[in-house]
Phi, psi and omega in degrees: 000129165273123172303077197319136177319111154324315189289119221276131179258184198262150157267063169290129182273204177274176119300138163277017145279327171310297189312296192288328186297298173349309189280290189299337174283334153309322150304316180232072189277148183080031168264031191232331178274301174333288177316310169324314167264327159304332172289295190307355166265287180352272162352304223274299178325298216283334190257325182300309172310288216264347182281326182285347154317288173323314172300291169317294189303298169302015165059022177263123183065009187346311195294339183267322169319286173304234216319352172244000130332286170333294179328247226309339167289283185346302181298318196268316161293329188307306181297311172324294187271354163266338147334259196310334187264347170305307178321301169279348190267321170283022205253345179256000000 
């Protein structure tokens, strides 16, 4: 016959703050490395967008330029809005 462990084990609960951070990492996880790539692309777009900008206002390479200008509005709206339904999918 085996003896079940002597040791008593503690029944610690949460803080109820602990419990809702808790609740919400569960709910949505990795939304905090998300936001993170979304600023951080965002950013990357946003500094491509004014150097290809820069490019464009100084008439150099127009045809290689604009687009990848575009690209780079793409990336920042892009970035933007996923930003924003994240934002709103925690919020229902």
């Amino acid at each position: 016959m085996v003896k079940p462990n002597s040791k008593k084990t503690s029944n610690k609960r949460f803080t109820p703050e602990q419990y809702a951070r808790l609740k919400a990492e569960a709910a949505a996880p990795y939304r905090g490395l998300r936001k993170f790539v979304y600023f951080s692309f965002g950013a990357s777009g946003f500094i491509g967008a004014l150097i290809f900008l820069t490019q464009l206002a100084a008439g150099r390479d127009v045809e290689t330029a604009l687009p990848n200008f575009a690209l780079q509005v793409g990336v920042v709206a892009l970035m933007i809005f996923l930003f924003r339904w994240d934002r709103d999918s925690r919020k229902s």
